[in-house]
C-alpha positions in Angstrom: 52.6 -21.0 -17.8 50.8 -22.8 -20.5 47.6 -24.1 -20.1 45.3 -26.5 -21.6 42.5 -24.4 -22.5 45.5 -22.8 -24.8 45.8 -25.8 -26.5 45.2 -26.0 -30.4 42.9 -28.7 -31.7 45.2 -31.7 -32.8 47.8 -31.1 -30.8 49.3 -33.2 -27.5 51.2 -32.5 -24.9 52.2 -33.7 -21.2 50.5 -32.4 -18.1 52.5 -30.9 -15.6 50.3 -29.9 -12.6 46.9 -29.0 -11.7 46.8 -26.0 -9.8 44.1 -25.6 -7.2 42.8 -27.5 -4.7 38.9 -27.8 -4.8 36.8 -30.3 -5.7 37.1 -29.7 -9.1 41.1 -29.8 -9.2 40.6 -33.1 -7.2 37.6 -34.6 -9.4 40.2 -34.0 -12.6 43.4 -36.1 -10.9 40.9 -39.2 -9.7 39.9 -38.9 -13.7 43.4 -39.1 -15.3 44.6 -35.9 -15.2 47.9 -36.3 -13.5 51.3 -35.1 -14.0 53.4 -36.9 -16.7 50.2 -38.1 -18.4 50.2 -37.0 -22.4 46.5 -35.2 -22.9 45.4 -34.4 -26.4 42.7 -31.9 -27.7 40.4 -32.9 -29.9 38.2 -30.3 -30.5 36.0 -27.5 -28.8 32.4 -26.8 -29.3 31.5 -23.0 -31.5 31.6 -20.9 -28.6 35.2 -22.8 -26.5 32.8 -24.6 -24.2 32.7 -27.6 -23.3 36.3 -28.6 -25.2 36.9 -32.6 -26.0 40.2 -34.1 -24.7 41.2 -37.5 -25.2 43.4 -38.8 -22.1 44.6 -42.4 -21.0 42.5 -44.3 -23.9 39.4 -41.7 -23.2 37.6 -39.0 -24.5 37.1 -36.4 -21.5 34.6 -33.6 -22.0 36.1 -29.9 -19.8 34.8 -26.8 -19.6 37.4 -24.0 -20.3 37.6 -22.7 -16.7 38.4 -26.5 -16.1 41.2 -26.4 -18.7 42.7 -23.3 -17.7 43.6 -25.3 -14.0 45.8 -27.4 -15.6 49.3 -27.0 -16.7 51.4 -28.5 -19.7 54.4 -28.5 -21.3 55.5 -27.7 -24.5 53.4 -28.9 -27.1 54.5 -32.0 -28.5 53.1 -33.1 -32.4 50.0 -31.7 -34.4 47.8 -34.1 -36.0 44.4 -33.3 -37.0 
């Protein structure tokens, strides 16, 4: 299983579930996160934490624990 919090800066891919079901898990599907939706990293801060996503048009800040819930599929382009 790949994850997003594996995800290199740059690079997109398509989400495939969010595992879990807390608040959290819930929090991220009312914000976007949902399967078939193409995610993108942008960029993580020094230390991994908090990492930038952009995601339906929007920039979405996630803490790694955060990105490590949700699963993608094979990465699709790099672009930095």
């Amino acid at each position: 299983m790949t994850t997003l919090r594996e995800l290199p800066a740059g690079s997109a891919a398509k989400v495939i579930r969010v595992h879990g079901d807390g608040v959290v898990s819930k929090r991220l599907m009312e914000m976007g996160v949902i399967p078939g939706t193409e995610i993108r990293m942008i960029k993580s801060a020094p230390f991994g934490d908090p990492m930038q996503v952009r995601i339906l048009g929007y920039s979405l800040a996630l803490r790694r624990n955060e990105a490590a819930s949700i699963e993608i599929a094979a990465m699709l382009t790099s672009r930095v």
